[in-house]
C-alpha positions in Angstrom: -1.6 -11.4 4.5 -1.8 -8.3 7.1 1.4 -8.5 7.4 2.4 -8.0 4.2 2.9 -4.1 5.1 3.8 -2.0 8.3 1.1 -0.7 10.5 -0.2 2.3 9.4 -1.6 4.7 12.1 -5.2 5.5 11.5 -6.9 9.4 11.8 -10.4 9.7 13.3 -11.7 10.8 9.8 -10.4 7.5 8.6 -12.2 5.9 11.4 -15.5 7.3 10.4 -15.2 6.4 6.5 -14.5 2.7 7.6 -17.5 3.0 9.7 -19.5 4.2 7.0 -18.5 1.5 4.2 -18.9 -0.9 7.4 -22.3 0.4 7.3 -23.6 0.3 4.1 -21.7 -2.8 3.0 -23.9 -4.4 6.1 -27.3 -3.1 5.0 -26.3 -3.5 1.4 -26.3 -7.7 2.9 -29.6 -7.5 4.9 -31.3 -6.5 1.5 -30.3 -8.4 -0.3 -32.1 -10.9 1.6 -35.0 -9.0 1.3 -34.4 -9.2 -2.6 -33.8 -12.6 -2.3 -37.5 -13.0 -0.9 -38.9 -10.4 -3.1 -38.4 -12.7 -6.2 -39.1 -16.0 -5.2 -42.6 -14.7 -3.8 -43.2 -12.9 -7.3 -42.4 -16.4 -9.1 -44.1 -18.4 -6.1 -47.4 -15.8 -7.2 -46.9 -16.0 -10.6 -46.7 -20.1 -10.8 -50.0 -20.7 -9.5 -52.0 -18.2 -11.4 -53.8 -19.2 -14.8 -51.5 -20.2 -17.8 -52.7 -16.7 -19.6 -51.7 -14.8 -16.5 -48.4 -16.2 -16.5 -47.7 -15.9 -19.9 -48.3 -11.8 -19.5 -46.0 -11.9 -16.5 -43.0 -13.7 -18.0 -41.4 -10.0 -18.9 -41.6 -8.8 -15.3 -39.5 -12.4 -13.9 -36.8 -12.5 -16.4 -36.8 -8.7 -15.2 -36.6 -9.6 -11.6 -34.1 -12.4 -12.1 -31.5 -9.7 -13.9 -32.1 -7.9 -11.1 -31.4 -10.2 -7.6 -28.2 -11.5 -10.4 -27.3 -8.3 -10.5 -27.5 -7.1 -6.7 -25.9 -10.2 -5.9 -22.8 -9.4 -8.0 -22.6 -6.1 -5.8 -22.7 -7.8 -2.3 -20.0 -11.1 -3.7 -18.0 -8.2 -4.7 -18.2 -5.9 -1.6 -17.6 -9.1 0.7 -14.5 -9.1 -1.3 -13.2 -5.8 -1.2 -13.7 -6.0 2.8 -11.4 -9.2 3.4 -8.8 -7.5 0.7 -8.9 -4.0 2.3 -9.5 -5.1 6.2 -7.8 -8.4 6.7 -5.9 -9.5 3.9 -4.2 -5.8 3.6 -4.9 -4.1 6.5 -1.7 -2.8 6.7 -1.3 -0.9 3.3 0.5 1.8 3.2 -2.2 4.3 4.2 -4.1 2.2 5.5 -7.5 0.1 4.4 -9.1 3.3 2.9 -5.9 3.9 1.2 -6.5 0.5 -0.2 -10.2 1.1 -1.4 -8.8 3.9 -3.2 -6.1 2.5 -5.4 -8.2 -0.5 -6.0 -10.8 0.9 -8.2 -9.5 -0.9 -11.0 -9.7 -4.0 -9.9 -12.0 -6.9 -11.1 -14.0 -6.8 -7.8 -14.6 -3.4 -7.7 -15.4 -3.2 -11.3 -18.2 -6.0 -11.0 -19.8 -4.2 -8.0 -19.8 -1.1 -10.3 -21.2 -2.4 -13.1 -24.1 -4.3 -11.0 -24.9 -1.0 -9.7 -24.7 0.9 -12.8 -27.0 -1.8 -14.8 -29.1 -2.1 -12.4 -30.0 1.6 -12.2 -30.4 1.4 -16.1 -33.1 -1.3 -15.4 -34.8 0.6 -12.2 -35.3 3.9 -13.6 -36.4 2.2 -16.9 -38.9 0.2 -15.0 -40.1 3.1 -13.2 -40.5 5.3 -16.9 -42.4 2.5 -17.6 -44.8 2.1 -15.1 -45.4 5.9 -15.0 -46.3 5.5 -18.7 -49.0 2.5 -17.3 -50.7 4.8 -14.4 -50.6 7.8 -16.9 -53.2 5.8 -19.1 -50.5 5.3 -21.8 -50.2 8.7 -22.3 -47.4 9.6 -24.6 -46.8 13.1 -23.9 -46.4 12.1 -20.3 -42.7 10.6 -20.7 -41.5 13.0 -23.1 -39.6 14.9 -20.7 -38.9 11.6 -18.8 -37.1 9.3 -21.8 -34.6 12.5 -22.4 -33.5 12.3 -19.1 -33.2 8.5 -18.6 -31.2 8.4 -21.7 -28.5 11.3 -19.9 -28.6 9.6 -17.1 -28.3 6.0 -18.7 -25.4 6.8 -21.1 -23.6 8.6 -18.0 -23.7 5.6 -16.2 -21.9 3.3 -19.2 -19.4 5.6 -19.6 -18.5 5.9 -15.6 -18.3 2.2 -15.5 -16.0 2.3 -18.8 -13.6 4.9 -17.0 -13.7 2.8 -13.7 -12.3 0.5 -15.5 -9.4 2.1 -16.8 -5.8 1.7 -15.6 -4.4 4.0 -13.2 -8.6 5.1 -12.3 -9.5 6.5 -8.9 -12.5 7.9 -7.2 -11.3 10.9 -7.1 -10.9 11.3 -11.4 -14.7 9.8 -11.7 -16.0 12.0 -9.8 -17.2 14.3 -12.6 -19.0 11.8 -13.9 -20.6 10.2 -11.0 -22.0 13.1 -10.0 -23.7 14.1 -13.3 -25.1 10.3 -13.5 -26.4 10.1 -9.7 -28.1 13.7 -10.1 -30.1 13.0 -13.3 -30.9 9.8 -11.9 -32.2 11.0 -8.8 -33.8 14.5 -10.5 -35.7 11.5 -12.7 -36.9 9.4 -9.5 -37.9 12.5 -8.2 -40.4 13.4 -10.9 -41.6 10.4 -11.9 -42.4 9.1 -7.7 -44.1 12.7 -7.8 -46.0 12.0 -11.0 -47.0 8.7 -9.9 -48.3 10.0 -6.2 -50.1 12.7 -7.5 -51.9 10.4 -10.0 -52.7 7.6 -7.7 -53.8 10.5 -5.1 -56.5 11.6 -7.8 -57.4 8.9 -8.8 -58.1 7.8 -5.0 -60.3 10.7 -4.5 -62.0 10.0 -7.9 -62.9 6.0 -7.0 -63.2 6.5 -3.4 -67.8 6.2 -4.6 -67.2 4.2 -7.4 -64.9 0.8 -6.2 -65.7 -1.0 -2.8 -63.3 -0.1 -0.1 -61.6 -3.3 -0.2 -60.2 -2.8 -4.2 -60.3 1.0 -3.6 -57.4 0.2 -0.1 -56.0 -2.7 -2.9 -55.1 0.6 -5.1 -54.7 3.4 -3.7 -53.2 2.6 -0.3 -50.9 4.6 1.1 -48.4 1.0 0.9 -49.4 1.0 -2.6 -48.7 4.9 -3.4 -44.8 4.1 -1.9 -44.0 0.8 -3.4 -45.5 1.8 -6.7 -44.0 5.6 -7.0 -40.4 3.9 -5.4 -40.9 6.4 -3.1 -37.9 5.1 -0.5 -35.7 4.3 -3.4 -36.1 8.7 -4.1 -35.7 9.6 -0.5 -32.5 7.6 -0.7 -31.1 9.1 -3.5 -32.1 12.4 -2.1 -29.6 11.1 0.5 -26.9 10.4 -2.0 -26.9 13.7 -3.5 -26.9 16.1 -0.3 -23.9 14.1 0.9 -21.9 13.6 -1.6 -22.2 17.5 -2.3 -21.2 18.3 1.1 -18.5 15.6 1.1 -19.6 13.9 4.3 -18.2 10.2 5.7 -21.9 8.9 5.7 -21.8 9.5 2.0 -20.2 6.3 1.2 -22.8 4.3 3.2 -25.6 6.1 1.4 -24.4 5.0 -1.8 -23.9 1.5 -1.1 -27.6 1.9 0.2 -28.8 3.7 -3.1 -26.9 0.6 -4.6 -29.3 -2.2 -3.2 -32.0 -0.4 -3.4 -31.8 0.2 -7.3 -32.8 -3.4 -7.2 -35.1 -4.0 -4.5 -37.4 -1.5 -5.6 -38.2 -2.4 -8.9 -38.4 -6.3 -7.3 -41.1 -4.8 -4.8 -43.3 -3.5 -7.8 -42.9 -7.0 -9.6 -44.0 -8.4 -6.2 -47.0 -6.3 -5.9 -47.7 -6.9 -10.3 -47.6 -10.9 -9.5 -49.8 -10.3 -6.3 -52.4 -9.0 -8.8 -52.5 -5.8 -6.5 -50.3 -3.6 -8.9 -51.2 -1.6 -11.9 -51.3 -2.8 -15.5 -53.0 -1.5 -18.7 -56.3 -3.4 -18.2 -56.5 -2.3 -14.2 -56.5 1.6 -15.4 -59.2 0.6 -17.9 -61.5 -0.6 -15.1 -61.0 1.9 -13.1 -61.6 4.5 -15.5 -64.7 3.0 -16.9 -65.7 2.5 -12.8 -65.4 6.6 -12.7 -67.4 6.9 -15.8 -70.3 5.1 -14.5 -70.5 6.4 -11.2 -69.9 9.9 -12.2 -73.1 10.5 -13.8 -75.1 8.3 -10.7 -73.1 10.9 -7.9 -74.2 14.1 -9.9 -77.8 12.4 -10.1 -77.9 11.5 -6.1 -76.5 15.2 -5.5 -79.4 16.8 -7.6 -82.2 15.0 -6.4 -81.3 16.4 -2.8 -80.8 19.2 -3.8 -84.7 19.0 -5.3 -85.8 17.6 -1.9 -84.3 20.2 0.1 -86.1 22.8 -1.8 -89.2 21.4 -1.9 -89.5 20.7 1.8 -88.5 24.4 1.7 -91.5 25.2 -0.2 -93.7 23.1 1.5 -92.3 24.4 5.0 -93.5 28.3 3.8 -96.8 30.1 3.7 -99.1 29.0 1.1 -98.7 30.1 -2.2 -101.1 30.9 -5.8 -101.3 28.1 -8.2 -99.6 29.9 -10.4 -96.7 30.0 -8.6 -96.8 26.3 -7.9 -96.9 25.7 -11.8 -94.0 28.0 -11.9 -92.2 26.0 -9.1 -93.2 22.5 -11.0 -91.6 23.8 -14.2 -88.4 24.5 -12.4 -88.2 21.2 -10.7 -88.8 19.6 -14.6 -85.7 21.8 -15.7 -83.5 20.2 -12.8 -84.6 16.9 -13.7 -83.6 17.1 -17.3 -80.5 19.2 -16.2 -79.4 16.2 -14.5 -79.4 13.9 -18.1 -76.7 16.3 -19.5 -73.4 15.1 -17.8 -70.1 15.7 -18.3 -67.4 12.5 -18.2 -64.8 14.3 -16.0 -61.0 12.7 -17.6 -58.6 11.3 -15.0 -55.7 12.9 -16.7 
């Protein structure tokens, strides 16, 4: 009980680091609930589509369910850690921060690492993956990408392992959570830029060919952010800066970067069992879309430009007939000019 130990005056630094796993502990709560919702709308979707669509989508709920499991285990166990550290030991020597520190080992704080740890394996794996899918299945395009997960992946196992350890701290993980939450967020970073700038191209390239309603389905700004996990970067951005400078927020930003390791792979399922997020066939369309109007556009464009300059000529003092035939045979050569197109790639 709190009385297990003598009071244990508190420093305003203290104060502030409470505050901060106060904080993110909270949030870490509210989104889960937001996970929570996330999922059962993607299986709510998915159950009253066609038997064939929900046969494709079975991958992307069992991947979903891992997922709210897993987030779940983080929030069960931080609930714990905060009776243990504020009421049931609020005294300890050092007080409640002194607590969180030399309980690292411990089963709760072991199962909120691991839940985090996994579910960053299954994030950024997502997010390589659905890269791969806007990128056309473009091999070349992950090289770089699969290296990095990997680091970052095996990084994370091996934190988790030494968290686990007797006699383990914060402090003696440090060099490895570091290493892991870098390359994890370096990875985020490149693949949310890789997906924006492809969804940005491709919504300048379809902006004539799709109607405006599948066109804003697509390549909506909502769509660009949920589908590049462009929140779940920023955040990790977050991590980084303040664990570097070794600020009290830091510990609410990871807690944050925690959650959201879940929730934004579960709002890309969401948008996949919506029908409005990418898949192999969706790219297909589109690109055979851009194909077909490309040719039409260049057509439209050439025959103004004809029309311009014959309303030019006709606007201008008479000319010889030979000059007229001259003019004809021009026009002839801009009309077959317009037959040889080139298919501009998306890639």
């Amino acid at each position: 009980m709190s009385d297990a130990f003598p009071p244990s005056p508190a420093t305003p630094i203290d104060i502030t680091l409470e505050h901060s796993l106060y904080i993110g502990n909270t949030i870490t709560s509210i989104l889960f609930g937001v996970n929570i919702f996330a999922f059962f709308a993607s299986v709510y979707c998915i159950a009253h589509r066609s038997s064939d669509y929900r046969k494709g989508q079975r991958f992307y709920v069992a991947y979903g369910a891992m997922l709210l499991v897993l987030v779940m285990l983080q929030v069960i166990s931080g609930g714990l850690w905060g009776q243990y550290m504020w009421i049931d030991n609020r005294n300890f020597p050092g007080g409640p921060l002194a607590y969180y520190g030399a309980t690292q080992n411990m089963w709760w704080s072991v199962m909120a690492f691991a839940g985090g740890a996994v579910a960053n394996i299954l994030g950024d794996g997502l997010l390589v993956y659905r890269c791969f899918i806007i990128w056309d299945s473009q091999w070349y395009i992950i090289a770089l990408l699969v290296p990095i997960y990997l680091a970052s992946s095996v990084l994370a196992i091996m934190t988790t392992v030494e968290t686990a350890l007797p006699n383990s701290s914060f402090a003696g993980t440090t060099h490895l959570i570091m290493p892991w939450v870098s390359l994890s967020v370096g990875l985020n970073i490149i693949v949310t830029s890789m997906i924006c700038f492809r969804l940005l191209r491709m919504r300048a390239l379809i902006k004539g060919a799709l109607s405006p309603e599948m066109s804003g389905v697509y390549t909506s700004i909502a769509a660009i952010l949920i589908e590049s996990a462009a929140p779940f970067t920023i955040i990790g951005i977050g991590v980084v800066v303040t664990q570097a400078r070794n600020t009290s927020v830091g510990l609410a930003f990871a807690y944050i970067w925690g959650a959201f390791c879940s929730l934004s792979p579960q709002m890309i399922i969401l948008r996949v069992s919506m029908g409005h997020g990418w898949l192999k066939e969706t790219v297909k369309e589109v690109n055979t879309a851009i194909v077909f109007a490309e040719p039409a556009q260049r057509h439209a464009q050439s025959h103004q430009s004809r029309m311009t300059a014959h309303t030019m000529s006709t606007d201008s003092s008479p000319i010889s007939p030979r000059m007229a035939a001259n003019k004809s045979d021009v026009s002839v050569k801009m009309d077959m000019s317009t037959a040889d197109v080139q298919v501009v790639s998306l890639v």
